[in-house]
C-alpha positions in Angstrom: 0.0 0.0 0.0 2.2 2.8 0.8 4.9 2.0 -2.3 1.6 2.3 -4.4 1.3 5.7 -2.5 4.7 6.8 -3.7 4.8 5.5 -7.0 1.6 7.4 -7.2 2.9 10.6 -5.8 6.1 10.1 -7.8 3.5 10.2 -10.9 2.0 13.5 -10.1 4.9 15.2 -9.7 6.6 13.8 -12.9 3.4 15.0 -14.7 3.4 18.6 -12.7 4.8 22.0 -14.9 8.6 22.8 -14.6 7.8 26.0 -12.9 5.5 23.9 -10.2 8.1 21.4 -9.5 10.5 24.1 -9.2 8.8 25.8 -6.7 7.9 22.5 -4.8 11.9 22.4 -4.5 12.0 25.2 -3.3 9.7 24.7 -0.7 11.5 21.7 0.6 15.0 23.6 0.1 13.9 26.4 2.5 12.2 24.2 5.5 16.0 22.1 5.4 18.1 25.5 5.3 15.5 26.9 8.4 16.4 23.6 10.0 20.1 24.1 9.3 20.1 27.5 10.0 21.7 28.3 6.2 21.1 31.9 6.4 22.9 31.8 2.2 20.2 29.8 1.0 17.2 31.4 3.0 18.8 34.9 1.9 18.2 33.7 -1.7 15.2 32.4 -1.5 13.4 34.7 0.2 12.2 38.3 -2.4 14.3 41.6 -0.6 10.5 42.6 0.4 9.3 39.5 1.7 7.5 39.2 4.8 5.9 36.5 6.9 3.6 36.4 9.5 4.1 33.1 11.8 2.0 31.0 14.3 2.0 33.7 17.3 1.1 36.0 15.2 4.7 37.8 14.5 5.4 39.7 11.4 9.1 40.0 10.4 10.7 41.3 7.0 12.9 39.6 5.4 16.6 40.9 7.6 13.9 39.7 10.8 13.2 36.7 9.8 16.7 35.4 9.1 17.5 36.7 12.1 14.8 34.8 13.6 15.7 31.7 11.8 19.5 32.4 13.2 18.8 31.9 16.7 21.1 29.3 18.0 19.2 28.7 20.7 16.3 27.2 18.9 16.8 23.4 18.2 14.7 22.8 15.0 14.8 18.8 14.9 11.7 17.9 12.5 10.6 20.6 10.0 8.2 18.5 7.0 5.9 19.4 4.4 2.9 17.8 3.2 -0.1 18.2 1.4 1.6 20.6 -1.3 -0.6 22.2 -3.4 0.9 24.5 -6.3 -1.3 26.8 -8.3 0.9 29.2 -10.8 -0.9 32.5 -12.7 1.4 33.6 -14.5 4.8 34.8 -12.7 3.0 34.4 -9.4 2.6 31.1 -7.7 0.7 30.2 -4.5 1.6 27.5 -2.5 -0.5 26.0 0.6 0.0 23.0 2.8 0.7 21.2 6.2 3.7 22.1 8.0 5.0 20.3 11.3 8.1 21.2 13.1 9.5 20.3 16.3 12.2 21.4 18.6 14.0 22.8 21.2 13.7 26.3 22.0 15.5 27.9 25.2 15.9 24.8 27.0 12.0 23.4 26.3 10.5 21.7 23.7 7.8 22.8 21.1 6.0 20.9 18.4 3.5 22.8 16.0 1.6 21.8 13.1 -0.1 24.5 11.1 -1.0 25.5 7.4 0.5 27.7 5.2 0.1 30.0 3.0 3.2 31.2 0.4 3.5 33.6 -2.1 5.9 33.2 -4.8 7.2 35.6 -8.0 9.4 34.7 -10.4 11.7 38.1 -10.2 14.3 38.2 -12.5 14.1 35.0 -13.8 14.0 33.9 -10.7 11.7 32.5 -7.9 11.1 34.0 -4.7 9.3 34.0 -2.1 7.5 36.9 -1.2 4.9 36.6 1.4 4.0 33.6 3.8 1.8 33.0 6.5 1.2 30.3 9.2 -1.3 29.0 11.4 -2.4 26.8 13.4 -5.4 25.3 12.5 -8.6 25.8 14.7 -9.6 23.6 17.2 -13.1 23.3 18.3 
């Protein structure tokens, strides 16, 4: 059942546009360099106008949020992706899904899991994100 799943999954993404799949990279690429702490690759990635709002409800430009993401006192030991969905117009892509992420922050531990929101431009030739926004789902 679950190599069905994958070869399945591995189908739709072979049959996605170049510009989705690129942008799906990306999306994995940035949640391993925030886990890393790879201020280079988050510093290309994000647009020089970019801003995100996160799950406490934070807004931070882009020279805050790699500052944010910098902190070596936050442990990020799972940050994953799921339920990508990637919907281009044009030089503009959106991108929503499931993200879960776990770690240490200041001696304690966190886990969230939230949805997302991302807005991405192709500037220059080149994709960027340039808004995002997460959540955490409501709980009744």
């Amino acid at each position: 059942m679950t190599l069905g799943l994958i070869a399945v999954s591995a189908c739709v993404f072979a049959q996605e546009k170049p510009d989705a799949a690129a942008i799906r990279a990306l999306e994995m690429k940035w949640a391993d360099s925030y886990k890393a702490h790879d201020i280079d690759i988050l510093s290309s990635i994000l647009a020089e106008d970019f801003v995100i709002t996160v799950e406490d409800g934070s807004v931070y430009s882009k020279a805050g949020y790699i500052t944010h993401s910098a902190d070596s006192s936050v442990h990020v030991q799972v940050a994953e992706l799921s339920d990508l969905k990637v919907r281009l117009k044009g030089d503009v892509a959106f991108v929503t899904g499931a993200y879960h992420e776990k770690g240490e922050s200041k001696g304690k531990t966190y886990e969230y899991h939230d949805r997302f929101t991302d807005v991405w431009m192709k500037i220059s030739g080149k994709w960027q994100v340039v808004s995002s926004h997460y959540s955490v789902p409501y709980r009744r």
